[in-house]
N, C-alpha and C positions, 0 to 999 in steps of 0.2 A: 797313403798320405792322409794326415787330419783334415776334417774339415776346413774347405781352405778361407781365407779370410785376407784382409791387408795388412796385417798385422806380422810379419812375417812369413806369409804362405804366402803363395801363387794363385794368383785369381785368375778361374779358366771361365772364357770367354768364347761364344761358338755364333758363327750368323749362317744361315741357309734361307737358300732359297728355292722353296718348298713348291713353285708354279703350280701353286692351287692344289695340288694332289693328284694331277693329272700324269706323272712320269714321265715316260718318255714319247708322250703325243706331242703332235705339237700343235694341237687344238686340244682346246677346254672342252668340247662338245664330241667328247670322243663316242658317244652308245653307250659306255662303260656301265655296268651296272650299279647301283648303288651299294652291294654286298664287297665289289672291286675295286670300289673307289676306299669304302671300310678297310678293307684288307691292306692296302696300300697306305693309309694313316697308320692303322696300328703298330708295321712297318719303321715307318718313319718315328714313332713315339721311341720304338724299340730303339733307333738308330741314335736318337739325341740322348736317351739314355744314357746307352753304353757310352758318349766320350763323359760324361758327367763333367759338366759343365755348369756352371753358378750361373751365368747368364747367357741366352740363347736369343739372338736378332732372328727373327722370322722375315722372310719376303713372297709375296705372291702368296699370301694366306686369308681363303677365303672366311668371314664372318657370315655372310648368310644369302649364297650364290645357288639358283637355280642349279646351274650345271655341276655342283658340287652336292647338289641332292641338299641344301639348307641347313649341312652341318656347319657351326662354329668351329674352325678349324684348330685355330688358338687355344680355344677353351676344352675343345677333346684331346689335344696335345700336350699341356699343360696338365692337365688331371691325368693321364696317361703316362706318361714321361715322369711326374713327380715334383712339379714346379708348383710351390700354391700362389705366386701375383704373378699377374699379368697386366700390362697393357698393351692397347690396340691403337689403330688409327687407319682412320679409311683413306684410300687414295678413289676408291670408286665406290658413291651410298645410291642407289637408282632402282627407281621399279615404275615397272609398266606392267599392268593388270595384274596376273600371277609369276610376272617372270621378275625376278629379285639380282643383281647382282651389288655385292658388299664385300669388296677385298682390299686388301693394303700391307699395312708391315703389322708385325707384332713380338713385344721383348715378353720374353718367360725370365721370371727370375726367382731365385732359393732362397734372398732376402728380401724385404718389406721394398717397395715401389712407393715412394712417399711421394712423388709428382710427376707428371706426365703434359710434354707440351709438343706439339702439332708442328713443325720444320715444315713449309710451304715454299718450297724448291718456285723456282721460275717454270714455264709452261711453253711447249712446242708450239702453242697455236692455242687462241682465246678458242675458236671449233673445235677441236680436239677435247679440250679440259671439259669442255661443257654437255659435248657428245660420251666420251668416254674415261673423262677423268685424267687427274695427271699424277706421277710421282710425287711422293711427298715424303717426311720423314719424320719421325718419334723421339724425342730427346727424354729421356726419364732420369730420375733421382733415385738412386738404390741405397738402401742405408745398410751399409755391411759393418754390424757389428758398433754403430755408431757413431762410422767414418760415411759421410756422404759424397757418392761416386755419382757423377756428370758421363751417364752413356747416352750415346744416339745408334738408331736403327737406321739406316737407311738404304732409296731403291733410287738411282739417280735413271734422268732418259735413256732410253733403249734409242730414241730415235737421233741425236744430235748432240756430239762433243763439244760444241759450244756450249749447248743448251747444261749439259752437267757441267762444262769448267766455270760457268756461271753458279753452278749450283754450289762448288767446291769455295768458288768465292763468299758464297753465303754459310755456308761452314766453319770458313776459317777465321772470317768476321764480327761475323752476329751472333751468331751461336757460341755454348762455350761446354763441348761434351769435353773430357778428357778420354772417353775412350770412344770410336766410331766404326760401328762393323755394319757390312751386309753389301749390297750385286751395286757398283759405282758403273758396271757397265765400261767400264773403262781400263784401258792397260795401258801402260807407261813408254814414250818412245823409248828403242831396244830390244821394246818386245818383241814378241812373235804377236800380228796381228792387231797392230798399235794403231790408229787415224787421229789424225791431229784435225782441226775446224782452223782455217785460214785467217781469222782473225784472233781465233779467243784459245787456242794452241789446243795443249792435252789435259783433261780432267786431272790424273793421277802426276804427271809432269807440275802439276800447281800446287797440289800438296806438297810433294816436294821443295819447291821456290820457297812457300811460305814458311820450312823448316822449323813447323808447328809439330809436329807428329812424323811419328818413323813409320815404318812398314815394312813388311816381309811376305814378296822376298824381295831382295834388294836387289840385286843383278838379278836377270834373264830367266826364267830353269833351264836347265842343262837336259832336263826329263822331264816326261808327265804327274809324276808325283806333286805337285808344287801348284800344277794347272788344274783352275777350278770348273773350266764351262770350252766344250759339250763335256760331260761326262761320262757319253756313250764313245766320245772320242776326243779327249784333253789335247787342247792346243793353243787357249790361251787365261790370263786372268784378269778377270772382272769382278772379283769376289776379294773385300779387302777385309779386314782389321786394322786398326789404326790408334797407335796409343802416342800421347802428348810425354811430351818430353819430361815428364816428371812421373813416366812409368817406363819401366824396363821390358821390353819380349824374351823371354826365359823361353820357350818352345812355341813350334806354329806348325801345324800339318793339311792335309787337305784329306778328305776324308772319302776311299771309291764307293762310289755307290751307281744305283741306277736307279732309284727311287725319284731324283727327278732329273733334269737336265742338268744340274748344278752343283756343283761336290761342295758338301758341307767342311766350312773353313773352325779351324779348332786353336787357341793360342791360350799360353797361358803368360800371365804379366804379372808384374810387383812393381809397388814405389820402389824408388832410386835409393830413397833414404830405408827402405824395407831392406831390397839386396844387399846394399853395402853393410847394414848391421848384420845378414847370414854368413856375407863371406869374411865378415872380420871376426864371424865367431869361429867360423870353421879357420879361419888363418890362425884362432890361438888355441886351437885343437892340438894337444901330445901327437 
């Protein structure tokens, strides 16, 4: 396929979530050597390659974390993989004496990044944000070709379905990405593995209501293929992609791996008005 563009091609689209570079620990402070923690990047660079992908949501990606040996994660991954813009955004900037932690989201992208602005989600506990930081998200400007695309990164709470159907509320609102990838932490009742919050329902249940953006998959999975997190054992999904109604999903896959807990999500999309000019070329095809 040519390089893809808005313009008639499919713009592929990928978010992972990378949990620091740590795999499949489930602490950051694993002993790991700094040569295994390398080995496990270059990995991962290898992996985002192969789907080739025009824009890539990073999650849980260290910028300059003690336990990460104080590599820039984004920016070895990004030169690595073959992305030349990138933006970042910290969800956690903190140092005490020699010990450093500096992670968050971050978008890799194949065309120019012309602005980047900071999604300041709501917080589990004013303690919490201030001890260890909170979720936040990246909304950047990609100019593909001319055509200016509204993408957001984001990492909603691990802790509380309230706390992200709040956040969903501030997405659907204030914000105005047209395209939204990366861990919502959240699965839709019907799912396998779905919690609803007694007052404030389901995260991904809200998207839906708002019938701002589509999503896939739309019914259940049937199978593991589909399911993004564990990965060492696919059971449910919290890994979304989310395109506004004035783009089309042409394909969406989830990607196996074991490089971290989290299977990397792959879709590829077009304008409405894009599609409908391919299939009315192809409809007056001999």
């Amino acid at each position: 396929m040519d390089a893809p563009s808005v313009n008639g091609r499919p713009l592929r689209i990928a978010c992972y979530n990378i949990a620091h570079g740590r795999g499949q620990s489930k602490s950051n402070w694993t002993g790991e050597s700094k040569a295994m923690r390398q080995q496990r990047l270059d990995e991962i660079a290898k992996q985002i390659a192969s789907v080739d992908a025009d824009i890539v949501v990073l999650n849980e990606v260290d910028f300059d974390s003690s336990w990460s040996f104080s590599v820039n994660q984004a920016e070895y991954l990004a030169e690595q993989a073959g992305y030349p813009y990138r933006a970042e955004q910290r969800n956690l900037d903190f140092r005490v004496l020699f010990w450093k932690w500096r992670f968050g989201n971050a978008v890799l992208s194949r065309f120019p990044i012309r602005d980047s602005t900071v999604i300041d989600f709501p917080s589990y506990s004013r303690a919490e944000t201030l001890l260890a930081g909170k979720k936040r998200g990246l909304e950047c400007v990609v100019d593909i070709e001319g055509t200016l695309i509204d993408v957001a990164g984001v990492h909603l709470s691990h802790r509380n379905e309230g706390v992200r159907t709040k956040s969903v509320d501030l997405l659907m609102n204030v914000t105005k990405p047209k395209l939204i990838a990366g861990d919502f932490n959240s699965t839709p009742t019907g799912f396998p593995r779905s919690t609803t919050d007694a007052s404030e329902g389901n995260a991904i249940d809200k998207v839906d209501e708002n019938a701002l953006f589509q999503r896939r998959p739309i019914d259940s999975p049937s199978g593991e293929s589909e399911f993004t997190f564990h990965s060492s054992d696919p059971g449910s999904v919290i890994d979304w992609i989310l395109a506004s109604d004035d783009w089309q999903i042409i394909d969406y896959k989830a990607i196996p791996s074991l490089l971290s807990d989290h299977r990397m999500l792959v879709a590829e999309v077009m304008l409405v008005s894009d599609a409908q000019e391919v299939e009315s070329g192809n409809a007056n095809k001999p």
